[in-house]
NUZAKOL-195252 format. One record per residue: residue in one letter; x, y, z of N, C-alpha, C in turn. Coordinates in Angstrom, 3 decimals, decimal comma. Layout:
N
ATOM   rest        n_X        n_Y        n_Z       ca_X       ca_Y       ca_Z        c_X        c_Y        c_Z
ATOM      A          X          Y          Z          X          Y          Z          X          Y          Z
...
This chain:
252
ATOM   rest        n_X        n_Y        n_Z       ca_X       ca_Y       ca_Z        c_X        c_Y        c_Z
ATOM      X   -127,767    137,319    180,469   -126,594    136,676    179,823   -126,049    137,648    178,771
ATOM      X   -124,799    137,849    179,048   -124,013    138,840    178,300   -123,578    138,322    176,681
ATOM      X   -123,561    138,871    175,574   -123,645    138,510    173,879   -122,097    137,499    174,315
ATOM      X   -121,432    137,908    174,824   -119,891    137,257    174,717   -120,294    135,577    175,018
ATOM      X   -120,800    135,677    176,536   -121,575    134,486    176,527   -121,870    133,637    176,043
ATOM      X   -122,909    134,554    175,445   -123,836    134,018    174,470   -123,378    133,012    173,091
ATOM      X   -122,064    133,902    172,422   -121,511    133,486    171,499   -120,482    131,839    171,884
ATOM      X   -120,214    132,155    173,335   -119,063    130,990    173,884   -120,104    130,060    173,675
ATOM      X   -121,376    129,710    174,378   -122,125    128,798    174,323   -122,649    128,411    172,969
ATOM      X   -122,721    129,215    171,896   -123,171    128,829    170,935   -121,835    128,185    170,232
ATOM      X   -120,589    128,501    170,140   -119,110    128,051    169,512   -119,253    126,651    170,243
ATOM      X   -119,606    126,501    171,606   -119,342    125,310    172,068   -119,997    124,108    172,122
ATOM      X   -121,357    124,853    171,091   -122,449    123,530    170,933   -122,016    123,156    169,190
ATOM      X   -121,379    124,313    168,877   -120,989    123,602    167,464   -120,060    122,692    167,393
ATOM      X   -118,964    123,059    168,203   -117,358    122,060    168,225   -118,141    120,888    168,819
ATOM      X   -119,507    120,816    170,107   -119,438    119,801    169,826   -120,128    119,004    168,660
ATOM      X   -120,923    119,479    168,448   -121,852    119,342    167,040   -120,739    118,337    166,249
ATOM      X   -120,047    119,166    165,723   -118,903    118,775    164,703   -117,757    117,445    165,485
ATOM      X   -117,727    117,209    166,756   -116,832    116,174    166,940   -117,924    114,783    167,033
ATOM      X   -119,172    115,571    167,539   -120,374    113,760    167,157   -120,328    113,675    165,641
ATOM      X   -120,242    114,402    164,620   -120,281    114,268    163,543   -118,983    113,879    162,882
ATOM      X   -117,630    114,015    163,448   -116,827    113,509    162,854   -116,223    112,232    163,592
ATOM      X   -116,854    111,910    165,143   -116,908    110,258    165,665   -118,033    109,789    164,657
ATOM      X   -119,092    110,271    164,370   -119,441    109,384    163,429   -119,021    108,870    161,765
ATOM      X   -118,746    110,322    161,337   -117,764    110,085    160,007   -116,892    109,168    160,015
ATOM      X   -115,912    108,572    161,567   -114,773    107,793    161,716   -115,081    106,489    161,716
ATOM      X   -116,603    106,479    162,468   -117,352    105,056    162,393   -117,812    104,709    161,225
ATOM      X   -118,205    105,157    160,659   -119,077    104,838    158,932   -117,909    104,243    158,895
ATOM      X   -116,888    105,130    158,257   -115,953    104,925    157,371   -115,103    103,240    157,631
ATOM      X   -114,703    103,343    158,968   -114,434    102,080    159,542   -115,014    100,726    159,231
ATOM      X   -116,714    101,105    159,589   -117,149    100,072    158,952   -117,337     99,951    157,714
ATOM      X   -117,217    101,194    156,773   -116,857    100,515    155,664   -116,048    100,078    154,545
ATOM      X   -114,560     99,894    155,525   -113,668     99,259    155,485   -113,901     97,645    155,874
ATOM      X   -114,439     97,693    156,504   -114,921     96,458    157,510   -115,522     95,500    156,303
ATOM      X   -116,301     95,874    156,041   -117,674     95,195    155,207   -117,189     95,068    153,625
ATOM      X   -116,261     96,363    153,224   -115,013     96,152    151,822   -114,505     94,927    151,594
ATOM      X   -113,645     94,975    152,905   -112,594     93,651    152,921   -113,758     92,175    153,518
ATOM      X   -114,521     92,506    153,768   -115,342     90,981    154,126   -115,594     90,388    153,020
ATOM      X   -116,260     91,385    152,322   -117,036     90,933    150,740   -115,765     90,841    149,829
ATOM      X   -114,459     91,175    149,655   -113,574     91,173    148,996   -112,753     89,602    149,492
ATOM      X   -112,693     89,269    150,270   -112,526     88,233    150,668   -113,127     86,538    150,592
ATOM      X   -114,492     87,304    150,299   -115,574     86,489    149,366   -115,360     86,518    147,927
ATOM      X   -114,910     87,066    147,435   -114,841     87,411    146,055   -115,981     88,418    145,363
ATOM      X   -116,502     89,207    146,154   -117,660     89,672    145,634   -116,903     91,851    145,672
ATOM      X   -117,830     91,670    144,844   -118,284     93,456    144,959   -119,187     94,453    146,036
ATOM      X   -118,916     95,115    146,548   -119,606     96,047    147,302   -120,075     97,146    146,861
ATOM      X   -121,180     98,160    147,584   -121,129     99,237    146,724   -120,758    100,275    147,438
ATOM      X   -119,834     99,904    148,761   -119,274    100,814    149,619   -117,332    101,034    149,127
ATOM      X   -117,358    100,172    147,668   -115,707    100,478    147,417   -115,830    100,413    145,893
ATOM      X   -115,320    100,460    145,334   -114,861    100,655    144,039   -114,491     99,368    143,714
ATOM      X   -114,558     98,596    142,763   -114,731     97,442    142,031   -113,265     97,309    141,849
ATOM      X   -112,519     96,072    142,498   -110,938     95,933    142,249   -111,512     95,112    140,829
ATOM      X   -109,629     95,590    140,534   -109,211     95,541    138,768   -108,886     94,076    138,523
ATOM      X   -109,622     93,744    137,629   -109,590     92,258    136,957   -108,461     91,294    137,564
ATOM      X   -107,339     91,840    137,227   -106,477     91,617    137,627   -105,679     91,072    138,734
ATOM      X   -106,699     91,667    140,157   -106,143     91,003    141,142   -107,205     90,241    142,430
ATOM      X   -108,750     90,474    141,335   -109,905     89,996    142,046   -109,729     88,491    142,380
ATOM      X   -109,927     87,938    143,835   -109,714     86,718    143,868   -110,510     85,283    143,263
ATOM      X   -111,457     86,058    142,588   -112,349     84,669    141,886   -112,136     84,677    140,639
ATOM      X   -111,337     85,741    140,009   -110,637     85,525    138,895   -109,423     84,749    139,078
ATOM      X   -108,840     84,499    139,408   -107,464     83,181    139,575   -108,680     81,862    139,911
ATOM      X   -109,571     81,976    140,630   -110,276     81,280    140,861   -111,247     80,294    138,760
ATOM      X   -111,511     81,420    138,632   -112,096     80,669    137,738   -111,276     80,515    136,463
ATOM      X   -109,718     81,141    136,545   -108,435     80,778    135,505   -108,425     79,279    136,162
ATOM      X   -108,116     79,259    137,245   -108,025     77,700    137,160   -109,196     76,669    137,202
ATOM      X   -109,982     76,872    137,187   -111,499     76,220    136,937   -111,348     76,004    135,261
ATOM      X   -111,549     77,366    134,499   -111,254     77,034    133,261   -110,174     76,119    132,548
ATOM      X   -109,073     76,191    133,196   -107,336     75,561    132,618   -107,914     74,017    133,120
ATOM      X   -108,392     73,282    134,230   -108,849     72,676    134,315   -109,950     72,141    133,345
ATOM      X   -110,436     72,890    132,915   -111,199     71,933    131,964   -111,529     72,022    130,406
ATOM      X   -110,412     73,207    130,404   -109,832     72,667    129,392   -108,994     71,473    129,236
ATOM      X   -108,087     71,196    130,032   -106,933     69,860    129,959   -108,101     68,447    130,019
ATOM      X   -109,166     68,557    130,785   -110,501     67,744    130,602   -110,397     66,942    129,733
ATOM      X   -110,677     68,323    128,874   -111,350     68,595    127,553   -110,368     67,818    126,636
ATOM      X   -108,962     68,009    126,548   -107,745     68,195    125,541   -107,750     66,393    126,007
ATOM      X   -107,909     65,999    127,650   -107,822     64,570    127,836   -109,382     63,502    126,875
ATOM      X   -109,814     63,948    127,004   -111,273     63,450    126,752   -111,286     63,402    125,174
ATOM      X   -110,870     64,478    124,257   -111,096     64,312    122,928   -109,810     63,978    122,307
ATOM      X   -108,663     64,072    123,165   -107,196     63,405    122,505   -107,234     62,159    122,547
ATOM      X   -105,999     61,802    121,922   -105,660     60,502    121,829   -105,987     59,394    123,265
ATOM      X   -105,197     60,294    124,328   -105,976     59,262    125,774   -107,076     59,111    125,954
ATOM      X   -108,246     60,162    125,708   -109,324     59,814    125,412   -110,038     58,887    125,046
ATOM      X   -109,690     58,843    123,875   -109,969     58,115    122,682   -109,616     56,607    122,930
ATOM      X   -108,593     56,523    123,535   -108,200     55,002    123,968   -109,160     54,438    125,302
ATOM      X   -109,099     55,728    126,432   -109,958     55,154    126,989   -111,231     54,813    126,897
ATOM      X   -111,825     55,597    125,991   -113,103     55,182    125,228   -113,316     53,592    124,695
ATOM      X   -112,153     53,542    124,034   -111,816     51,833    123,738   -111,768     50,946    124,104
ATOM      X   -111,156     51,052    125,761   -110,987     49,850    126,702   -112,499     49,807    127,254
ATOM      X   -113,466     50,909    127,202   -114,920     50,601    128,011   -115,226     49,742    126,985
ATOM      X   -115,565     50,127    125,580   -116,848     50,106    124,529   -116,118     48,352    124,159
ATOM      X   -114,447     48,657    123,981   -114,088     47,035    123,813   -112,873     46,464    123,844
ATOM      X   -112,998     46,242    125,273   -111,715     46,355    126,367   -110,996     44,670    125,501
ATOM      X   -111,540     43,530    125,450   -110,477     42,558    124,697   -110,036     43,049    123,418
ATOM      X   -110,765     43,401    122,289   -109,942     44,040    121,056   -109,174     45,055    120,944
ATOM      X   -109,094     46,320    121,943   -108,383     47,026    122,112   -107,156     46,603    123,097
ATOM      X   -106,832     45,745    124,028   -106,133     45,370    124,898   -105,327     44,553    123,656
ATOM      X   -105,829     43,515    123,144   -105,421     42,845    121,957   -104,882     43,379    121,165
ATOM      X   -105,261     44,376    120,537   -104,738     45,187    119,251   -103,264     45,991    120,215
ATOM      X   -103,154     46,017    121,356   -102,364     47,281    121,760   -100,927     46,219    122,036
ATOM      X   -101,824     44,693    122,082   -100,352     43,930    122,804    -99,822     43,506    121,311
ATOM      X   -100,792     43,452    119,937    -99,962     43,149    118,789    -98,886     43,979    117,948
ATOM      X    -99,428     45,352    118,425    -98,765     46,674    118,318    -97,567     46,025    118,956
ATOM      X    -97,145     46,384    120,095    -95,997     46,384    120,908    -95,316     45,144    120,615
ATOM      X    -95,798     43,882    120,377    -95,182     42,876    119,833    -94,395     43,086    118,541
ATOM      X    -95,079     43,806    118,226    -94,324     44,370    116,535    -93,479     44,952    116,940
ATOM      X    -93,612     46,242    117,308    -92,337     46,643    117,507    -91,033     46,110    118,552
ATOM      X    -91,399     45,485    119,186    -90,589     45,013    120,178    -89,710     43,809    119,056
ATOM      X    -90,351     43,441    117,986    -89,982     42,277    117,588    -88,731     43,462    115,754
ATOM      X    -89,568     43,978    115,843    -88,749     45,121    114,900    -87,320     45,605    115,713
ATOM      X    -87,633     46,038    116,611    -86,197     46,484    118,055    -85,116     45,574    117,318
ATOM      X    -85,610     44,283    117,689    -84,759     42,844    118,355    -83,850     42,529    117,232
ATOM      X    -85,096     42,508    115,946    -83,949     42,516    114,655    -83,297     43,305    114,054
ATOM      X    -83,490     44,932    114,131    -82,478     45,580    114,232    -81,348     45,438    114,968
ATOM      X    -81,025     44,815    116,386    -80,120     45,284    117,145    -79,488     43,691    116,917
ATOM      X    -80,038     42,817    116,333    -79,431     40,964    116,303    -79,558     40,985    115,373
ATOM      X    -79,976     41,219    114,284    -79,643     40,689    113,188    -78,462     41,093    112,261
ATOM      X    -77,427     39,893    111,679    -76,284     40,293    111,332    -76,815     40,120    109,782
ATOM      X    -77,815     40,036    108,974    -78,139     39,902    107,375    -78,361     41,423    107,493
ATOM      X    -78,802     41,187    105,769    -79,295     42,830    105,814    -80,917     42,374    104,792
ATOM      X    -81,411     41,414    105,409    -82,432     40,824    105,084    -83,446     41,139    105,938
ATOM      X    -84,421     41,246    106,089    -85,611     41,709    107,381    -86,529     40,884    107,303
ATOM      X    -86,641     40,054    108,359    -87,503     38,736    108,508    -88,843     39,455    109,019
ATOM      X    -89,269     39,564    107,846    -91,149     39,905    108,072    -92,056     38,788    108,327
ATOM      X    -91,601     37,557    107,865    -92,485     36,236    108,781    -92,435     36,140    110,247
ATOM      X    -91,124     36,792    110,503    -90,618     36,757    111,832    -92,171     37,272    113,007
ATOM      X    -91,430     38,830    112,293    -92,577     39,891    113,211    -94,103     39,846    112,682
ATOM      X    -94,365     39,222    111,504    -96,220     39,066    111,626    -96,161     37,529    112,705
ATOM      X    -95,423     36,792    113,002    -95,483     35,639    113,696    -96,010     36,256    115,071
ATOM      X    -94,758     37,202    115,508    -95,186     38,218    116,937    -96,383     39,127    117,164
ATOM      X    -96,988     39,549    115,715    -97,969     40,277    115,951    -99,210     39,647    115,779
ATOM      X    -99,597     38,517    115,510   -100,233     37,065    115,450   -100,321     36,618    117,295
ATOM      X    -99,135     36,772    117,388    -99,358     35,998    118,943    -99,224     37,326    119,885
ATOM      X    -99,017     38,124    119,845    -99,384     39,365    121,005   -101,684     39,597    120,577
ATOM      X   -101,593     39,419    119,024   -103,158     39,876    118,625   -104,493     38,325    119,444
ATOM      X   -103,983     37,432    119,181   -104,474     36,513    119,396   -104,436     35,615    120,957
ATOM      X   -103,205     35,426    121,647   -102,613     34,920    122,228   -103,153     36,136    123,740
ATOM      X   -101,777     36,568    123,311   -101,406     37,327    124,680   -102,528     38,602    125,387
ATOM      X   -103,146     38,721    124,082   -103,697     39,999    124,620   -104,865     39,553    125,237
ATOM      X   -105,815     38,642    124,939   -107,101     38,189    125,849   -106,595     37,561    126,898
ATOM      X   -105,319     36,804    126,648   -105,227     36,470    128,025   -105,020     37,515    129,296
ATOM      X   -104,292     38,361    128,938   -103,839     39,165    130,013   -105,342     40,206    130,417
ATOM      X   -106,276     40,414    129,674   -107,370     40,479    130,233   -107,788     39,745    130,924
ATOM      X   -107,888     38,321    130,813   -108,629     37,546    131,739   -107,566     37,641    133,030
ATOM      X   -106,476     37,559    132,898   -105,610     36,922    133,887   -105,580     38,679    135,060
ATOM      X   -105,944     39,582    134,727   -106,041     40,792    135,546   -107,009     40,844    135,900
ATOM      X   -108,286     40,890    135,054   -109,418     40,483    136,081   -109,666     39,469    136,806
ATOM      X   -109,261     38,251    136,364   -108,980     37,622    137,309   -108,932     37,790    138,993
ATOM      X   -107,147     38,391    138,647   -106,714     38,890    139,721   -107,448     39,419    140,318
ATOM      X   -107,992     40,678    140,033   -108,673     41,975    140,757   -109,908     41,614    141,216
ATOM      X   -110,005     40,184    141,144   -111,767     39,730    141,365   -110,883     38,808    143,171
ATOM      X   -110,656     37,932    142,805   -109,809     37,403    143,848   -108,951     37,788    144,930
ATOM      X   -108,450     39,533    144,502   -107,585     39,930    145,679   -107,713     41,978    144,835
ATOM      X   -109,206     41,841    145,512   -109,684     43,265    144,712   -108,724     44,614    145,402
ATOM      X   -107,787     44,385    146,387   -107,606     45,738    147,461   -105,895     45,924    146,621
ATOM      X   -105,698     46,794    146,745   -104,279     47,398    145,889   -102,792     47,564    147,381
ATOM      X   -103,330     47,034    148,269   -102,045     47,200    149,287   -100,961     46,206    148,707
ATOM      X    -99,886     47,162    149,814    -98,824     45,614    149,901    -98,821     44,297    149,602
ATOM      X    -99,247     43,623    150,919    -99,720     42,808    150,456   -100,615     42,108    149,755
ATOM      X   -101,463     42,465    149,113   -102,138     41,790    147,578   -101,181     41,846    146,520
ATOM      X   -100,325     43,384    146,523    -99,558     43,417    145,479    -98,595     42,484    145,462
ATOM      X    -98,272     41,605    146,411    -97,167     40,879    146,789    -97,416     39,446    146,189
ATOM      X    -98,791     39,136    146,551    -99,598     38,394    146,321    -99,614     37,961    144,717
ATOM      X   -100,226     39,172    144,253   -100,385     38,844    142,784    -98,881     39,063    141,906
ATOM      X    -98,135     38,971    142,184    -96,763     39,252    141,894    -96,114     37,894    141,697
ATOM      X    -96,754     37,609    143,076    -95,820     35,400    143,662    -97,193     34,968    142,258
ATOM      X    -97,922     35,334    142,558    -99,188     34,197    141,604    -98,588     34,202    140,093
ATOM      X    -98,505     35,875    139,977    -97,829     35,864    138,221    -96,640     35,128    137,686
ATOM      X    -95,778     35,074    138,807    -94,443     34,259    138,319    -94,924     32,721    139,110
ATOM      X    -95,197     32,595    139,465    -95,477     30,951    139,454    -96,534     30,337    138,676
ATOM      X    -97,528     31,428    138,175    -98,237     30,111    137,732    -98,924     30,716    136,178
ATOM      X    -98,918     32,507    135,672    -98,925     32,665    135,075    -97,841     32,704    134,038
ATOM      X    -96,447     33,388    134,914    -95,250     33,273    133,785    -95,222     32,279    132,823
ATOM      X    -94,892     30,781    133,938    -94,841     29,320    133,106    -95,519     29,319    132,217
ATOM      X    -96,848     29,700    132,682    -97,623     29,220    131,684    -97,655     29,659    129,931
ATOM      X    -97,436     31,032    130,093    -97,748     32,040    129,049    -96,241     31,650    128,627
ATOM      X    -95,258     31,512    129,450    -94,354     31,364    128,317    -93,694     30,290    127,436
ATOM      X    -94,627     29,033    127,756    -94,651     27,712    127,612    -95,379     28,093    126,221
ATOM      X    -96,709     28,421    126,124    -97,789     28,821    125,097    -96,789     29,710    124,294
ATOM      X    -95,726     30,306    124,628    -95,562     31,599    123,386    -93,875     30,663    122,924
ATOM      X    -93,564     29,705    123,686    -92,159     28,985    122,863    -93,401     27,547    121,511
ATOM      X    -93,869     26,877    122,415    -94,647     25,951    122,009    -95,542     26,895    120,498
ATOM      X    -95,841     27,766    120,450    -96,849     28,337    119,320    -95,838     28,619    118,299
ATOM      X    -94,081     29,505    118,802    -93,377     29,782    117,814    -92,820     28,568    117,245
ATOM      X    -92,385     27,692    117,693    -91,806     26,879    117,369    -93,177     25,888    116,357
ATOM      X    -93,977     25,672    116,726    -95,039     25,085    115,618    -95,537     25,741    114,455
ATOM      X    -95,841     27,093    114,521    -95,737     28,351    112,926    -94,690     27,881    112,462
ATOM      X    -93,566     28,016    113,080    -92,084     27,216    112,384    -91,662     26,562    112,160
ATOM      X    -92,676     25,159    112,142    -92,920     24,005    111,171    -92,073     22,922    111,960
ATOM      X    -91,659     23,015    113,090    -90,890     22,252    114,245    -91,759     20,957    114,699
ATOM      X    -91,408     20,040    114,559    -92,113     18,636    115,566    -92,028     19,032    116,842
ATOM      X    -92,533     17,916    117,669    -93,140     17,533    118,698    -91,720     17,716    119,653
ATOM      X    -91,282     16,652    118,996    -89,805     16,467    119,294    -88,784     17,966    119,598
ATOM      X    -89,012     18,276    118,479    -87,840     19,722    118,486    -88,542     20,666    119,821
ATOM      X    -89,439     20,868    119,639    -90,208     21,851    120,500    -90,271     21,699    121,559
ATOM      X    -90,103     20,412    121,987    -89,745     19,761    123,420    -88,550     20,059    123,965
ATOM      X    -87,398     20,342    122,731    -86,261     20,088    122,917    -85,610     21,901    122,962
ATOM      X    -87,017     22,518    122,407    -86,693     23,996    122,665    -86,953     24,754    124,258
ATOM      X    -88,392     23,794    124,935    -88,673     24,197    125,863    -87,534     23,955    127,428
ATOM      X    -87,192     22,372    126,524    -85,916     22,044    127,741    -84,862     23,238    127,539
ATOM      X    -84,483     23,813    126,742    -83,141     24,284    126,595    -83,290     25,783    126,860
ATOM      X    -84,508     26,372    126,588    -85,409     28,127    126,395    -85,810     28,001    127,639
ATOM      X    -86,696     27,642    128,324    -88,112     28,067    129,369    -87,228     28,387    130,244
ATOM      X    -86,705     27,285    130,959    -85,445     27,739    132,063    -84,522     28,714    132,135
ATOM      X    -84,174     29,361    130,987    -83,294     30,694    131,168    -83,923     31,378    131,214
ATOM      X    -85,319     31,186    130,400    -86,398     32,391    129,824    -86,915     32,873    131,560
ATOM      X    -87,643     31,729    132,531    -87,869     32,233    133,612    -87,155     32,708    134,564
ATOM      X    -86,305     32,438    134,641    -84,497     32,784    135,455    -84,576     34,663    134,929
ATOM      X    -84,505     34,691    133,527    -84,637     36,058    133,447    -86,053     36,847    133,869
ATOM      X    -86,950     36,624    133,382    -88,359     36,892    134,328    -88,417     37,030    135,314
ATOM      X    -87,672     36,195    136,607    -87,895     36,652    137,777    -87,113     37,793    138,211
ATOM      X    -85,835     37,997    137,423    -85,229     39,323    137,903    -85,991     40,538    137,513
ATOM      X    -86,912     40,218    136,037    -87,267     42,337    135,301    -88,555     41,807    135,889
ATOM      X    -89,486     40,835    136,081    -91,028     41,308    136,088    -91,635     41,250    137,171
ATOM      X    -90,911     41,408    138,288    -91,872     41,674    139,948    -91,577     42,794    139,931
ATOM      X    -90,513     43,878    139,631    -90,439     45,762    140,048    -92,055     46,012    138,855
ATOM      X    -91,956     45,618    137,727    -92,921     45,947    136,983    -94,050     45,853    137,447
ATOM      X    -94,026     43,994    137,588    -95,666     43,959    138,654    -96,463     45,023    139,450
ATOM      X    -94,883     45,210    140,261    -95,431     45,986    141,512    -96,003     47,508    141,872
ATOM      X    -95,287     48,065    140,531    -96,201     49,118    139,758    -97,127     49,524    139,164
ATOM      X    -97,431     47,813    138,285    -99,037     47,677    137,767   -100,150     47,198    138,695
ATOM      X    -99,523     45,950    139,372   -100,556     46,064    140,398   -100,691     46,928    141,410
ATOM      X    -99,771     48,024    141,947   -100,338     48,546    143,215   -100,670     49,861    142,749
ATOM      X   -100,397     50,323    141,196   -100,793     51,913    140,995   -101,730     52,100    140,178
ATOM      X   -101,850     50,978    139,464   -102,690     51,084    137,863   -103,912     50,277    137,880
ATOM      X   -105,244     51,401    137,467   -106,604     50,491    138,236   -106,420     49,389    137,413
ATOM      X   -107,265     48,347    136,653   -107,317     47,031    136,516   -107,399     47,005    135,121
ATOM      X   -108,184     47,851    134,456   -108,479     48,149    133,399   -106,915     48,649    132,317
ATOM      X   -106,248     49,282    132,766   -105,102     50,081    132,889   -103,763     49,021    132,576
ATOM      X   -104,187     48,033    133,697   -102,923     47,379    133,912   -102,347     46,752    132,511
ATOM      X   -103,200     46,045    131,781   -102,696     45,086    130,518   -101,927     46,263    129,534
ATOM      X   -102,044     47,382    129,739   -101,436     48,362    128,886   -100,126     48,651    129,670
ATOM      X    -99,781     48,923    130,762    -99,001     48,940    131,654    -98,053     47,712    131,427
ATOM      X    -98,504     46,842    131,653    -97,732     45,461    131,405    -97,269     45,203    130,034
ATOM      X    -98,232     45,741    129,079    -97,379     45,620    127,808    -96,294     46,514    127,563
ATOM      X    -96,476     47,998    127,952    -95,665     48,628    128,153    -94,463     47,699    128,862
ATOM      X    -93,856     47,680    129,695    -93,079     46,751    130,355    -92,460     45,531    129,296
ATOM      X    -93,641     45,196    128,396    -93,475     43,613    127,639    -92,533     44,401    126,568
ATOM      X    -92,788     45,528    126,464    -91,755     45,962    125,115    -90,122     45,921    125,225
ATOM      X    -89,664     45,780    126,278    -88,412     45,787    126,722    -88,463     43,946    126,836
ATOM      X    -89,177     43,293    127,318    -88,725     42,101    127,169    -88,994     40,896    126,365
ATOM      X    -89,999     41,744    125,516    -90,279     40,841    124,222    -88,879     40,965    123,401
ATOM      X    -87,943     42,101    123,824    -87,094     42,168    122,318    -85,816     40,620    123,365
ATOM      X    -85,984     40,670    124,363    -85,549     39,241    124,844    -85,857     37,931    124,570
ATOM      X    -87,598     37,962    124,599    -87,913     36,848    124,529    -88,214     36,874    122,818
ATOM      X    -88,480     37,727    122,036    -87,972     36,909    120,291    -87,059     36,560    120,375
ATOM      X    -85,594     37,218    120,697    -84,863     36,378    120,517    -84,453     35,457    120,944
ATOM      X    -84,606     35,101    122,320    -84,691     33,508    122,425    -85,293     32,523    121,651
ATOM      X    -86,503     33,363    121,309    -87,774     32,275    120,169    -87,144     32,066    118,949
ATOM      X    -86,076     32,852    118,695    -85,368     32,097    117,310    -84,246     32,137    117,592
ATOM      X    -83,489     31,719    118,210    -82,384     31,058    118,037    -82,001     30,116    117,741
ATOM      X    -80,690     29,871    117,124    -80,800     28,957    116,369    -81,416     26,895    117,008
ATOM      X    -81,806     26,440    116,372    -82,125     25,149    117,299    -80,844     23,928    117,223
C-alpha cells in the first residue's frame, strides 16, 4: 500500500470520525433542548440551560397570584367584612339586630330630611325607628330566614319563587301590622285610632310592597347564603323604610 493511500484512508476514517461525533453533538444538543423546555414548562430549573430571568419564569406569575390572593384573604378577614362576618357567627341575632337599627336610623334620618317642612328635627321620631328596627325587626328577620332556609333549603327558581309568595302573604302583613300597631302606641294613640291607622296605612303600605319587594327577594333569596340575607334585606329596607316612616307619621 502506497503512503498516498495510506494517507486517503487515514483522512477518511477521520471525516468519518468527526461526522459520528458531530451526529452526536446534534443529538445531545437536541435533547437538550428537549428536556430545557419540558422542565421549563414545569416551572422548574435544569442544569442543561441557564436559569430564565425572574421575570418571565412561569411559577413566578404563579405565585404573584397565589400571594395577591391572599393577601385580599387577608385585607377580607381582618377588615371591616371580616369583622362583621365574625359577628354574624359569634352573634348572629345582636348583630343582625344592631345592623337593622342602624339602617332604621338612617333611613328614618333620609325621610326627614327630604319631608320635613320645620326646621325642627324630630329625634323621638328616629330613636322610635331605631327601637323598632333594634328590637322588633331585627330578630325577627332572623327567625323568619331561617325559617325559610330550613323549610325550602335549595336556592333554585322555584324555592325562590316560593319564598317570595310566602314573604308577601304572610310575612309582609304581618311585620307590617306589628311596625304601624307599635308606632302608633309609642305615640300615645288608642285602640281606636290605631285601628283607624291600620284601615287607612296597611292597604297602601302593601299595594306598595308588592311592587319594590319580590325583585329584592329574588336576589336575597336566590344569591345570598342565609346568614347574609337579613343584611341584604335590610339593605333593600333602607330605601323603603324612608316610605314606610313616612306613612307611620302622617298626619292622623
Amino acid at each position: 500500500m502506497s503512503k498516498r493511500h495510506l494517507f486517503l484512508e487515514i483522512d477518511f476514517v477521520v471525516v468519518v470520525v468527526d461526522a459520528v461525533n458531530t451526529q452526536h453533538s446534534i443529538t445531545m444538543m437536541s435533547m437538550s433542548r428537549n428536556i430545557t423546555k419540558r422542565f421549563l414548562l414545569n416551572g422548574k430549573q435544569t442544569p442543561f440551560h441557564a436559569p430564565c430571568p425572574p421575570a418571565v419564569r412561569p411559577y413566578d406569575r404563579i405565585i404573584h397570584k397565589a400571594s395577591f390572593c391572599s393577601s385580599s384573604s387577608s385585607a377580607a378577614k381582618f377588615g371591616f367584612v371580616g369583622w362583621y362576618l365574625r359577628k354574624l357567627e359569634e352573634h348572629p341575632v345582636v348583630t343582625k339586630s344592631l345592623t337593622s337599627s342602624f339602617i332604621f336610623t338612617a333611613s328614618d334620618f333620609t325621610s326627614q330630611m327630604i319631608s320635613s317642612s320645620s326646621a325642627s328635627y324630630d329625634f323621638k321620631r328616629t330613636f322610635r325607628m331605631a327601637v323598632y328596627g333594634l328590637l322588633i325587626l331585627g330578630p325577627s328577620q332572623h327567625l323568619w330566614f331561617n325559617h325559610l332556609s330550613k323549610i325550602l333549603p335549595k336556592r333554585d327558581v322555584s324555592a325562590t319563587l316560593k319564598k317570595i309568595f310566602m314573604g308577601q302573604a304572610v310575612f309582609g302583613p304581618v311585620i307590617n301590622t306589628v311596625f304601624f300597631t307599635y308606632n302608633g302606641a309609642v305615640q300615645g294613640e288608642s285602640v281606636p285610632q290605631i285601628i283607624t291607622r291600620l284601615k287607612r296605612d296597611l292597604l297602601p303600605t302593601m299595594i306598595g310592597g308588592a311592587m319594590f319587594w319580590p325583585a329584592c327577594d329574588f336576589v336575597t333569596f336566590k344569591f345570598a347564603p342565609v346568614h347574609l340575607q337579613p343584611l341584604l334585606n335590610s339593605s333593600c329596607a333602607y330605601v323603603w323604610t324612608i316610605y314606610l316612616t313616612y306613612m307611620a307619621n302622617r298626619e292622623k
